[in-house]
TIKERO-47721 format. One record per residue (C-alpha): residue number from 1; residue in one letter; y, x, z. Coordinates in pm, 1 decimal. Layout:
N
{NUM 'A' {Y X Z}}
...
REM end
This chain:
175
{1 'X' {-11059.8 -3143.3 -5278.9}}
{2 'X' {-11185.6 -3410.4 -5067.6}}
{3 'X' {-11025.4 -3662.8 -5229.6}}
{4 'X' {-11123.2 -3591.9 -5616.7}}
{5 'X' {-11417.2 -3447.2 -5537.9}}
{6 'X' {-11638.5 -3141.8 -5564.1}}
{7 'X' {-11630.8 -3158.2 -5976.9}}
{8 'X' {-11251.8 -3231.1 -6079.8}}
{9 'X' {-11250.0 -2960.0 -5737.2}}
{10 'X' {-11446.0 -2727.3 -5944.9}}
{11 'X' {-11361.4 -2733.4 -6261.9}}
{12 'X' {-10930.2 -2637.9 -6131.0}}
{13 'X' {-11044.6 -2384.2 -5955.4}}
{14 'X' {-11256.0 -2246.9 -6190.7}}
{15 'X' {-10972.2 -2206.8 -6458.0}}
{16 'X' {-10695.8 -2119.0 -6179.4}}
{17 'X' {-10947.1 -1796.4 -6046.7}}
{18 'X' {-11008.0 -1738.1 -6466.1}}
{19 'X' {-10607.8 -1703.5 -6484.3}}
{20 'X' {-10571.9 -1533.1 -6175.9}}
{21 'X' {-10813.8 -1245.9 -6289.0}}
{22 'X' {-10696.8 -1232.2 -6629.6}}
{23 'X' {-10320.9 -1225.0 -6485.1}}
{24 'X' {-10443.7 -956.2 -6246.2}}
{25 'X' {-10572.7 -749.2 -6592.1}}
{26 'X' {-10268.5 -836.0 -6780.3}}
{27 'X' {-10085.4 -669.1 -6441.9}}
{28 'X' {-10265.3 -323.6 -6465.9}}
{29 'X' {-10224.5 -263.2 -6860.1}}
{30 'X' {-9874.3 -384.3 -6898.3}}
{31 'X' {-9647.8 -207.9 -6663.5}}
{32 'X' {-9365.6 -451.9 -6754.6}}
{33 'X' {-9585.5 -737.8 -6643.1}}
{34 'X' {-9654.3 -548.8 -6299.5}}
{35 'X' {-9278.8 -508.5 -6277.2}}
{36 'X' {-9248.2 -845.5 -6295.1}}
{37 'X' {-9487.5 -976.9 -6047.0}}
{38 'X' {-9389.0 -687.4 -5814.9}}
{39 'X' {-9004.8 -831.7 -5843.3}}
{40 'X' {-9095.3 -1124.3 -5741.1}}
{41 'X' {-9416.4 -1088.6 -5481.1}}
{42 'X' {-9333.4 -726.2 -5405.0}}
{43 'X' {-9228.8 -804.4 -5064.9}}
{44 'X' {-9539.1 -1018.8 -4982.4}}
{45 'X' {-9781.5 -711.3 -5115.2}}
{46 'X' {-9975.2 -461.0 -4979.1}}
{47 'X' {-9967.2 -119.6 -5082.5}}
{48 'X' {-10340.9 -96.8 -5203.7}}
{49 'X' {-10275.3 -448.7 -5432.2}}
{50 'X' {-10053.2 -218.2 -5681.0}}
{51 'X' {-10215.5 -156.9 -5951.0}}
{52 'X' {-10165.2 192.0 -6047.2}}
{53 'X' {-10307.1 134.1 -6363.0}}
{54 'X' {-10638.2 5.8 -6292.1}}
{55 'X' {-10728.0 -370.1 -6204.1}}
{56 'X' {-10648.5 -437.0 -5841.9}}
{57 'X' {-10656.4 -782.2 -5700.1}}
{58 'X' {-10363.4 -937.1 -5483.1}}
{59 'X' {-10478.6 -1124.1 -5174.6}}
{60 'X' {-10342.4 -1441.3 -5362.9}}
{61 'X' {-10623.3 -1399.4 -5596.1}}
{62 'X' {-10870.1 -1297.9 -5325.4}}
{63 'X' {-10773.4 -1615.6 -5178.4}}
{64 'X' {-10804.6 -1856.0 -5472.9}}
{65 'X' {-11142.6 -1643.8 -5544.3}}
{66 'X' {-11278.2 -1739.0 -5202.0}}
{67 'X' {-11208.6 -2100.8 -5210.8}}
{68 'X' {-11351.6 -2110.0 -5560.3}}
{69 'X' {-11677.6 -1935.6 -5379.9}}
{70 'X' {-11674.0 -2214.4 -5102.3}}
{71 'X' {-11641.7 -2546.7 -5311.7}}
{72 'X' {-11938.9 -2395.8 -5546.2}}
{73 'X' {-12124.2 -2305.6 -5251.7}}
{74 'X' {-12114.5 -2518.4 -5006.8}}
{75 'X' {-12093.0 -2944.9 -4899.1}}
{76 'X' {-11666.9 -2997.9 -4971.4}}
{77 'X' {-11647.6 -3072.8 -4612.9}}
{78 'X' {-11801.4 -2773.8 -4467.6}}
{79 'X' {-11594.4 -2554.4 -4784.3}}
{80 'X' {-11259.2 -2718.4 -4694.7}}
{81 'X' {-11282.4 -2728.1 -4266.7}}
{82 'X' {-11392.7 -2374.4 -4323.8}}
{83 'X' {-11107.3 -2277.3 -4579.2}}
{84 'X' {-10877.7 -2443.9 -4365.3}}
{85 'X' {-10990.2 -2311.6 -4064.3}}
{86 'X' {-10937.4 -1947.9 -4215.2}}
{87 'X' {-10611.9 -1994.9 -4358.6}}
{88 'X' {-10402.4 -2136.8 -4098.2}}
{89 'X' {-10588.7 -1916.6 -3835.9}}
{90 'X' {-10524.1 -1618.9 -4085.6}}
{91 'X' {-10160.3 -1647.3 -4137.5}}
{92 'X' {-10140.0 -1693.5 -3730.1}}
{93 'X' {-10347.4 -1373.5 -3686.9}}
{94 'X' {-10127.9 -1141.9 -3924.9}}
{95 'X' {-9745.2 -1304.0 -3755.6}}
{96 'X' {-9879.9 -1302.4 -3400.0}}
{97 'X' {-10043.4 -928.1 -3468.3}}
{98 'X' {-9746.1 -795.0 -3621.7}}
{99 'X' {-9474.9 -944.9 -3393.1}}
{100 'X' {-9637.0 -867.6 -3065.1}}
{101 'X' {-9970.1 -703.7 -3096.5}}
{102 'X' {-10032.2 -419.4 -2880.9}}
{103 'X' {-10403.1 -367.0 -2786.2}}
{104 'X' {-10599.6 -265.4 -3120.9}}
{105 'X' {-10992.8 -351.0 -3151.5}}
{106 'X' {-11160.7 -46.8 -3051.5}}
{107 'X' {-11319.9 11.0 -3423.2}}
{108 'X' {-11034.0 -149.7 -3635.7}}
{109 'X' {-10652.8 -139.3 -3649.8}}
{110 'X' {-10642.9 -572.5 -3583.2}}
{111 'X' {-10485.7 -611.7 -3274.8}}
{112 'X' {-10648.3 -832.7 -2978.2}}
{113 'X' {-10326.5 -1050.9 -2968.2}}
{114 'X' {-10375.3 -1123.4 -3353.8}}
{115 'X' {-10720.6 -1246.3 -3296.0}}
{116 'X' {-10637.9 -1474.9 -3013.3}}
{117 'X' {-10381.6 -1664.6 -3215.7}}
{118 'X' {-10677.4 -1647.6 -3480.0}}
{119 'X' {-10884.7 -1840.6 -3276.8}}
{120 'X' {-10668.8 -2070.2 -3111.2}}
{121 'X' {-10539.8 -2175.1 -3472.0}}
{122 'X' {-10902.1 -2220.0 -3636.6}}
{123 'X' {-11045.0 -2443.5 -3327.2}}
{124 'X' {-10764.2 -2598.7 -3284.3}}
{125 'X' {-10777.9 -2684.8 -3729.5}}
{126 'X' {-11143.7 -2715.7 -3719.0}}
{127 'X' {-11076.1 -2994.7 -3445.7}}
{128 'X' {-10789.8 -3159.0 -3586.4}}
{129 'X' {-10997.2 -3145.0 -3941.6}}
{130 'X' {-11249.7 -3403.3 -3767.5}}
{131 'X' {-11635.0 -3458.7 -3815.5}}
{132 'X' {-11764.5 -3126.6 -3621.4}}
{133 'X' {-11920.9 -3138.7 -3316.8}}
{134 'X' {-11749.3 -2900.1 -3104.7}}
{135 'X' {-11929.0 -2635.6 -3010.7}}
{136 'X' {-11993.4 -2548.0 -3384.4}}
{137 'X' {-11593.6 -2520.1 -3406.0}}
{138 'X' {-11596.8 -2304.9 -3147.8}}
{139 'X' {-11851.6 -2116.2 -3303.3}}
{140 'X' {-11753.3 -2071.8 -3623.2}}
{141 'X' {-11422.3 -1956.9 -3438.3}}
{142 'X' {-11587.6 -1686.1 -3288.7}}
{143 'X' {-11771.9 -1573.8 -3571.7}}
{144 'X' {-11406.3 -1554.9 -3801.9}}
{145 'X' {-11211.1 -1378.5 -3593.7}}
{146 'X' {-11492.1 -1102.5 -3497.4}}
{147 'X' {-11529.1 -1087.4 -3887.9}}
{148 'X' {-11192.5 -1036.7 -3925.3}}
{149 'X' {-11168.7 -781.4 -3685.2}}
{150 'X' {-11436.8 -602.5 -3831.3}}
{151 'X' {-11397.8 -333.7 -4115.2}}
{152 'X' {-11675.2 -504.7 -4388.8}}
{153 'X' {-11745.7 -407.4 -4708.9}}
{154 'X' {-11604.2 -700.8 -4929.0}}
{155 'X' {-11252.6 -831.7 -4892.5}}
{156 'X' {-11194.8 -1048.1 -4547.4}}
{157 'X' {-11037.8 -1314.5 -4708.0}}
{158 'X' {-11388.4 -1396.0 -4919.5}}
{159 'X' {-11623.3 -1267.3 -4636.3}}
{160 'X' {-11461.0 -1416.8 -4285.1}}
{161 'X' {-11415.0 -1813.1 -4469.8}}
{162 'X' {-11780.3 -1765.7 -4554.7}}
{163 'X' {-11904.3 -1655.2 -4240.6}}
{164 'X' {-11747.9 -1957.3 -4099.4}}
{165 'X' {-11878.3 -2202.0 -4365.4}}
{166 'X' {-12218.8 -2058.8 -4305.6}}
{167 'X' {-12170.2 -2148.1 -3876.7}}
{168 'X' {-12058.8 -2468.5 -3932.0}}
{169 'X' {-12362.7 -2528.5 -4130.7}}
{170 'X' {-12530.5 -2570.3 -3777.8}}
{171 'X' {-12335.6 -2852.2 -3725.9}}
{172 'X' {-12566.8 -3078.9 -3879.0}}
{173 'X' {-12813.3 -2897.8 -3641.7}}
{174 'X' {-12663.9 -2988.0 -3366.4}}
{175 'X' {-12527.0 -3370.8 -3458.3}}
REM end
């Protein structure tokens, strides 16, 4: 994204989410099609992203959705540190939570462990990533993973990247 630029960045991901949400369609009025993707991503899905015949979204397309959100949205450096940020400290959050989480958030089933490989991850992106003062990092940390943890009304892989993009909006606050 950085290196095309926020228009070429725009205009792919604005025809990847279009075929991602017609392919999610497609998946809950053909059940052969849902076979298919469920052969081959089954494994990687959650039970409430089957469709059941009615239009559920994967967190693939959540995903591609949120990024989409970001780059229209926000400065491309803010919308990739913050997608970045998110993913890596994502993925970290679910291996680390499932492998060896114990102690549960007392108002959500994330587990403590989860979120501390959460936020080591995202600072430890948002510093490698470059051009943030620090504290907004840590910040913007802090603000993901209690997002994350939290039980919101919108899916967390849209709401916790944004909540992040929004805090490191401060950075040029505090530059």
């Amino acid at each position: 994204m950085l290196r095309i630029g926020k228009a070429a960045s725009v205009t792919i991901l604005l025809t990847a989410t279009a075929a991602a949400l017609l392919a999610e369609i497609l998946r809950s009025r053909n059940p052969r099609f849902e076979s298919f993707v469920v052969r081959i991503f089954g494994a990687m899905m959650r039970p409430e992203e089957y469709t059941d015949g009615r239009v559920s979204l994967n967190g693939a397309t959540w995903v591609l959705i949120s990024l989409t959100l970001l780059t229209l949205v926000f400065e491309l450096r803010i919308a990739a540190a913050a997608f970045m940020m998110f993913m890596v400290a994502d993925a970290a959050a679910a291996l680390v939570g499932t492998a060896a989480g114990k102690h549960r958030w007392p108002w959500s089933q994330r587990t403590l462990e989860g979120s501390a490989a959460f936020g080591l991850c995202s600072f430890l992106i948002g510093m490698l990533f470059g051009g943030f003062v620090p504290v907004t990092i840590a910040l913007a940390t802090v603000v993901g993973l209690l997002t994350e943890s939290l039980p919101g009304p919108l899916n967390d892989n849209i709401r916790v990247p944004v909540c992040m993009a929004l805090t490191l909006l401060l950075d040029s606050y505090l530059m």
